[in-house]
Legacy VTK file of the C-alpha trace (Angstrom):
# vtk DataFile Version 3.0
C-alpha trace
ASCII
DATASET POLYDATA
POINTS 357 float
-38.445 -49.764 38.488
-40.209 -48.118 41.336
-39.038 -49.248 45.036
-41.661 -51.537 46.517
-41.562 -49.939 50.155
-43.557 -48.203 52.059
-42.800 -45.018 52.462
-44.784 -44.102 56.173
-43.925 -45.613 59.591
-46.365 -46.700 61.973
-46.563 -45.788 65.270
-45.731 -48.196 68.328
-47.489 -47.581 71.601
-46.053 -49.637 74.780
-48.570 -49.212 77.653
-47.628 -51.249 80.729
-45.182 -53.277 79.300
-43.534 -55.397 81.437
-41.216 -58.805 81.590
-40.467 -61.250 84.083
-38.717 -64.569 83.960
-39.742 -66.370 86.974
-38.591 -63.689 89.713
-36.764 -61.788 87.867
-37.956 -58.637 86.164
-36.313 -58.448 83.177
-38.524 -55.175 81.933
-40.218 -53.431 84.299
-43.787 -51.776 83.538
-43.294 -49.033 81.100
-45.318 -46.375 78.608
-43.649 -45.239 75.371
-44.546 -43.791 72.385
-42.587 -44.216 69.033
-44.156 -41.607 66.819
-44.146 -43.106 63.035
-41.642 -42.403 60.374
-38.876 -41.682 63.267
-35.739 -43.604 64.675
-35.752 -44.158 68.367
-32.617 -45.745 70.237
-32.869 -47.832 73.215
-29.862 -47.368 74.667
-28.086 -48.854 77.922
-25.092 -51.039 79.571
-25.680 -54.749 78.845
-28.782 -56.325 81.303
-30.564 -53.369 81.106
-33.460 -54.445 79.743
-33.408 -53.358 76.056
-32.917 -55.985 73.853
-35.501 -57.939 75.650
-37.912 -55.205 75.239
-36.649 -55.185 71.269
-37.950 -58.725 70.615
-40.928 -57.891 72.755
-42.205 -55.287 70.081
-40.694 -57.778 67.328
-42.880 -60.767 68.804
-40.435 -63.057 69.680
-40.607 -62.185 73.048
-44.409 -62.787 75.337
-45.087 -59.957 77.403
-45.982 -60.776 81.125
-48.192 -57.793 81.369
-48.960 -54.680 79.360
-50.027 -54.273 75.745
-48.205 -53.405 72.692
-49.769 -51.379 70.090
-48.426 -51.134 66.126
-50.556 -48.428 64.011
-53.533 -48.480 66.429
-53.761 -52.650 66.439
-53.244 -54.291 69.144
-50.343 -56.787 68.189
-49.889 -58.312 72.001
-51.253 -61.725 71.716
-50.012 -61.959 67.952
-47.164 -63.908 66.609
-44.115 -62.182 64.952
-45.067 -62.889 61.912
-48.212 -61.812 61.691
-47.262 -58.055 63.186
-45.631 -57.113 59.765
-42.196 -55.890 61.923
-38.727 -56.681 60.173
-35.623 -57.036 62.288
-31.682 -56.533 61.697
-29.818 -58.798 64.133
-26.054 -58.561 65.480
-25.208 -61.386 63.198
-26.828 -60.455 59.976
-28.291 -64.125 59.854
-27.488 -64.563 56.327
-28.377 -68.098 54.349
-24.356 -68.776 53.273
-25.209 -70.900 50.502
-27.865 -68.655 48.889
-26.980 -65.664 46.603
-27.431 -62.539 48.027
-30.630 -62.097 45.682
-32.276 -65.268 46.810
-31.266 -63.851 50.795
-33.471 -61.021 49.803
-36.368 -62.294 48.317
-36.656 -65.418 50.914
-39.215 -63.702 52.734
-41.276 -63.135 50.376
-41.129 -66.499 48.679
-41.939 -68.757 51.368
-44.788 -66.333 52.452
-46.105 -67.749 48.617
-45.554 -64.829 46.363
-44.570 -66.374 42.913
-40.020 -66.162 42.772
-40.278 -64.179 39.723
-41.880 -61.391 41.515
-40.116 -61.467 44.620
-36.855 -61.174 42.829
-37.749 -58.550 41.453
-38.869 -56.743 44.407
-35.450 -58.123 45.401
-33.543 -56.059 42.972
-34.899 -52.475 43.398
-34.378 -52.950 47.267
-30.970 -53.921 46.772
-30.669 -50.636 44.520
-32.346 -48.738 47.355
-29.184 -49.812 49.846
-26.460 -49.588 46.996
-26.042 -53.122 46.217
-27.317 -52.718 42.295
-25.685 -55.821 40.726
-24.575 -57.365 43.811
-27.448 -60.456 43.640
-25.110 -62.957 42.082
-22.615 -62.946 44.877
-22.672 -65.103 47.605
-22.784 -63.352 51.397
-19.016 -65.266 51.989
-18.116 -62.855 48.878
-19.171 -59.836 50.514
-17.412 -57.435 53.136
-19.232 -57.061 56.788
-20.272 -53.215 55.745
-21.751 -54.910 52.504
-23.072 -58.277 54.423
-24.972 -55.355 56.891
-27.178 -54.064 53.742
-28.396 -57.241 52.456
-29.801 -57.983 56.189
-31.701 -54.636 55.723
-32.543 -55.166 52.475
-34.024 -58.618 53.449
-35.677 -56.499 55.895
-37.552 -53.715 53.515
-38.260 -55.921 50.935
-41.233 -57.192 53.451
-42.735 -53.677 53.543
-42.915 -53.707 57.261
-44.746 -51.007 59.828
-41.418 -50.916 62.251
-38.303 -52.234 61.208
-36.446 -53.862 64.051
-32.130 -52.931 64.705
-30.432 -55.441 67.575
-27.158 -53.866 67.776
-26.537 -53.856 63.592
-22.965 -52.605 63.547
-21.177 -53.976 66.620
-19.200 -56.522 64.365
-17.996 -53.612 62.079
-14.710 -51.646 62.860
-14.908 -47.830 63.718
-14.551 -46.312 60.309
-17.425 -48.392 58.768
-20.147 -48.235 61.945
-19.489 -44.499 61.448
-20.545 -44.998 57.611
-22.768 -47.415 57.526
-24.943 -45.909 61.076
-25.327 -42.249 58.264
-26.466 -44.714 55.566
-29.080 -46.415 58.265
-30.068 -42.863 58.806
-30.258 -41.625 55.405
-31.972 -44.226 54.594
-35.126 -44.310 57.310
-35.264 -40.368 56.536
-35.655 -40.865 52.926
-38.249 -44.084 53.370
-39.821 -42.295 56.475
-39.491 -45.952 58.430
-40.387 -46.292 61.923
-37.017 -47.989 62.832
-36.481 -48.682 67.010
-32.601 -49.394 67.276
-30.828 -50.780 70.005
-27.502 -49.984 70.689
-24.910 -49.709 74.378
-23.216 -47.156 71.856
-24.035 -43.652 72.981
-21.757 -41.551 69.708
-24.003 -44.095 67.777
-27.241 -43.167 69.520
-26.365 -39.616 69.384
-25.721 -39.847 65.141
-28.616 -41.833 64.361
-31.323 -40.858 67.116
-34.403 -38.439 66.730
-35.282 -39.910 70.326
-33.121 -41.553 72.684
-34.330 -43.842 75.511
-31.931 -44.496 78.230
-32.316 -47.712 79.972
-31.359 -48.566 83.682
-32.081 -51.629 85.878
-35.224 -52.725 83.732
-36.668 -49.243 83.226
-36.552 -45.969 81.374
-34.158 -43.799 83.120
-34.699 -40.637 80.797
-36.683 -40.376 77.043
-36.020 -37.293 74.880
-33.929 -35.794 71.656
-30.600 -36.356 71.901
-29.468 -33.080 72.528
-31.757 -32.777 75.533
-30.581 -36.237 77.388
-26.906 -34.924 76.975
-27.373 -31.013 77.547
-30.224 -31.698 80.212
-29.303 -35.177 82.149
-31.799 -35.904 84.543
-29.331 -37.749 86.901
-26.022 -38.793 87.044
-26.510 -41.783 85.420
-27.876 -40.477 81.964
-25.072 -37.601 82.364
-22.604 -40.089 82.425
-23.866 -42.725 80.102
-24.259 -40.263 77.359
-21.018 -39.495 76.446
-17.890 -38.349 78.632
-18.682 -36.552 81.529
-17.084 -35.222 84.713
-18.976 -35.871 87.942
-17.780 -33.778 90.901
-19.497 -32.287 94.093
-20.599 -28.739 94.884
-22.549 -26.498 96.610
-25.898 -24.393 95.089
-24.924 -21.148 96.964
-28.038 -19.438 95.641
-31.167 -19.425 94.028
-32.731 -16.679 92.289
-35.842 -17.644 90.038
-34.625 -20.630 87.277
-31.317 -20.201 87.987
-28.627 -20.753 90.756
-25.263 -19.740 92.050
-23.152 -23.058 92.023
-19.499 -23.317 93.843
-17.067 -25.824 92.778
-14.309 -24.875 95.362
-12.871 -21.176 94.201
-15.021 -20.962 90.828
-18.466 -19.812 90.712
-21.178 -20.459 87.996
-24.920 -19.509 87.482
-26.800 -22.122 86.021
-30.521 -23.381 85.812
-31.377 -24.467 89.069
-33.329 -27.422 87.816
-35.511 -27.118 90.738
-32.826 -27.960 93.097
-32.518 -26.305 96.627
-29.477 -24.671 98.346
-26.630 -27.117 100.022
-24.132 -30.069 98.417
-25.240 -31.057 94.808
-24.258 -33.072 92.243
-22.814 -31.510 89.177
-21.377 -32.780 85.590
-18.843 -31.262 83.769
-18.602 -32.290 80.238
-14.930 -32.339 78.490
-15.345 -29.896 76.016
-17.110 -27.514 79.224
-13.816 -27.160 79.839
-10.472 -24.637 78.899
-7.124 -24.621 79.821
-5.189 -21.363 81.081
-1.792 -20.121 82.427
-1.569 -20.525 86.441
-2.393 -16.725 87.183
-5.721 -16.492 85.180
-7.826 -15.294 87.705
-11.256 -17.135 88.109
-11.053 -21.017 87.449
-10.042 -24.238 89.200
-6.464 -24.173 90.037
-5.140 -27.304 88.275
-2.351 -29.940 87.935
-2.055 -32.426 84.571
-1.734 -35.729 86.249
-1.495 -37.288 82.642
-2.020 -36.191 78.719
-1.711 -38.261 76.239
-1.387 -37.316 72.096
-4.600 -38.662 69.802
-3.299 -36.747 67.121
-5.420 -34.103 66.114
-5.719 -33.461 70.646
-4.094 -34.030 73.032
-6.413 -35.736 76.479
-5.909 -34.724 80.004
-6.514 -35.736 82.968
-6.097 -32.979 85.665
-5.805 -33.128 89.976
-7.813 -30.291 91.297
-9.885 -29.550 94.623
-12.854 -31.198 93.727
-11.606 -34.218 91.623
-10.124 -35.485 88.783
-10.938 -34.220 85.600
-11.128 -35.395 82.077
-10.617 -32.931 79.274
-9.192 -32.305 75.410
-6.653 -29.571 74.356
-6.570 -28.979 70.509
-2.745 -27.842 71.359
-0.682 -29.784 69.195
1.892 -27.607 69.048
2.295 -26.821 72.935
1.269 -29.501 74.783
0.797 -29.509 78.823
3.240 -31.463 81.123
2.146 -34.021 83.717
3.246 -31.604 87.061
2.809 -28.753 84.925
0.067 -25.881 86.884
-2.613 -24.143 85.232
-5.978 -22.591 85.457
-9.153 -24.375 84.119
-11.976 -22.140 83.299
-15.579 -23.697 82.756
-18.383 -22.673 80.686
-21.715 -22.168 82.043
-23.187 -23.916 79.134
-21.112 -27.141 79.443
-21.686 -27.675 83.564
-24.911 -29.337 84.642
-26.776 -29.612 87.837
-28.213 -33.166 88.307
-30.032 -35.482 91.405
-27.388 -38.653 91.972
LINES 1 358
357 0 1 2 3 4 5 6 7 8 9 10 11 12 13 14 15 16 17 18 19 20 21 22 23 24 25 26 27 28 29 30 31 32 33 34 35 36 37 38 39 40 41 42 43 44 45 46 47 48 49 50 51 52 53 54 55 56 57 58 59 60 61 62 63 64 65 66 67 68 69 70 71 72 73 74 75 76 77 78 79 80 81 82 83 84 85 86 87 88 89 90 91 92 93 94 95 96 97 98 99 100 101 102 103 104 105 106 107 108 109 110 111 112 113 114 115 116 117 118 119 120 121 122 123 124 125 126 127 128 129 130 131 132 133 134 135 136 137 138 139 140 141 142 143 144 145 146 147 148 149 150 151 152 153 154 155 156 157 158 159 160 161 162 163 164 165 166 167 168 169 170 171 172 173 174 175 176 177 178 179 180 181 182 183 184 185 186 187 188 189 190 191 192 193 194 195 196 197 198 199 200 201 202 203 204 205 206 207 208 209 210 211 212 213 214 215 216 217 218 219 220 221 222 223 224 225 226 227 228 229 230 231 232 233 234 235 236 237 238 239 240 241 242 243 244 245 246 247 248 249 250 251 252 253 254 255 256 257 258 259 260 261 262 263 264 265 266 267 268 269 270 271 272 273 274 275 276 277 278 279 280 281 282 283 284 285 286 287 288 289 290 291 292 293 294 295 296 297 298 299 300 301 302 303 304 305 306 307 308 309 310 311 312 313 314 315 316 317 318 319 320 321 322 323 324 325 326 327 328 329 330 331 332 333 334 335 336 337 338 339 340 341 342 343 344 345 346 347 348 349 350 351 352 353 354 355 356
């Protein structure tokens, strides 16, 4: 049987969108653009703003001002149900005493389309997540990875333009969110879905992402691929919130063109210059930026390991030097540092980042 989904995502447009409750402004005023057929992350530390502007584009949420637009129509004054969006929530929302077929096809039942045909569409979706011959069960008979695909199922079988994810794998342990978030993206490749996923996890954001769009106090703090927002931070916040990251002090010594001479205490470093003029600076150092050496390396940050702690396959450290503490990995399982113990840490150019606070 051929899958009954669409196979082309329609592009959301957010111009001006804003949210307040009373005095509080729970989104502020914001433009976005979520080209079709791609997976966008909203991504930020709880109150941020992003779930609130999730149900916004879903419907069940009234915007105060602005105007939301889904494949050029403007959806603002509609109703969720009659913007053809499907959402995934936190809790799957499963009907316990319906099979997991009749879960599936409930949509499209009580929207009037006769059962016989709506199971069916039922079926070939459930194929599509890899739940062939899983209709009879109940959702109490299921496991949460397995509980997770029936909610999306539920949600493709309504063909919609932008399918809808409110933190989908935050009740799943560590080994499964890292399966099930490659099946999510597998899946919106191969169906070319618009999908706009929320998540306060940033390894999930990274996986998953083709853009990522940091949220801060109510507001977009940075937009962009994924490997731009965590190779090209735009402030310490973003640096920070995507992924482990070192913040220290230094000094921009120089500037010569695009790049500049930066000082953290006796090592030196030419980086881009980011548009940033000489004097005290901000700087990020991610963990991996980072290598440890023997005492009398020359260049580096002289160093003391305050702690390290075995993860099996590395070892963590945290080290004392002049310009802070800082967090890094040694893959040296065989000779691990000593808290007290000296050495030399030696940075790469490509892992150190200037950034505004």
């Amino acid at each position: 049987m051929s899958i009954p989904i669409k196979t082309t995502g329609a592009e959301v447009r957010l111009t001006g969108l804003g949210k307040r409750y009373g005095q509080v402004q729970a989104v502020k005023p914001l433009d976005l653009v979520i080209e079709g057929g791609t997976l966008v992350t909203l991504l930020g530390p709880s109150g941020c703003g992003k779930t609130t502007l999730l149900r916004m584009i879903a419907g069940l949420e009234q915007a105060t001002e602005g105007r939301i637009f889904i494949g050029g129509r403007d959806v603002t004054l509609l109703s969720a149900g009659e913007r053809n969006v499907s959402m995934v929530f936190q809790s799957y929302a499963l009907f316990p005493h319906m099979s997991v077929l009749e879960n599936v096809a409930y949509g499209l039942v009580s929207s009037g389309e006769r059962k016989q045909a709506a199971h069916a569409k039922a079926e070939a979706v459930l194929e599509t997540v890899g739940l062939k011959g899983f209709g009879g069960r109940l959702p109490s008979e299921m496991s949460g990875g397995q509980q997770q695909r029936v909610a999306v199922a539920r949600a493709l079988v309504l063909e919609p333009d932008v399918l809808l994810f409110d933190e989908p794998l935050s009740n799943l342990d560590t080994r499964l969110r890292r399966t099930m978030r490659e099946e999510i993206r597998a899946l919106q490749q191969r169906l070319g879905l618009t999908v706009v996923y929320v998540t306060h996890d940033q390894s999930e954001a990274l996986a998953v992402s083709d853009k990522i769009v940091v949220m801060r106090n109510a507001g977009i703090a940075q937009a962009g691929a994924p490997e731009v927002l965590y190779a090209s931070p735009d402030s310490v916040f973003v640096a920070t919130f995507m992924g482990e990251a070192n913040h220290v002090r230094g000094v921009i010594e120089s500037v010569t063109g695009e790049h500049c001479v930066l000082a953290l205490d006796s090592a030196r470093l030419t980086l881009p210059g980011r548009g940033l003029p000489p004097g005290p600076v901000d700087a990020v150092i991610r963990p991996e930026a980072i290598r440890i050496a023997p005492p009398d390396t020359p260049n580096g940050l002289e160093a003391t390991v305050t702690r390290a702690t075995y993860m099996g396959s590395h070892t963590e450290y945290y080290f004392g030097t002049a310009v802070g503490e800082l967090f890094a990995q040694g893959a040296d399982r065989l000779r691990r540092r000593q808290p007290g113990e000296k050495v030399r840490l030696l940075l790469d150019e490509e892992g150190v980042v200037v950034v505004r606070p």
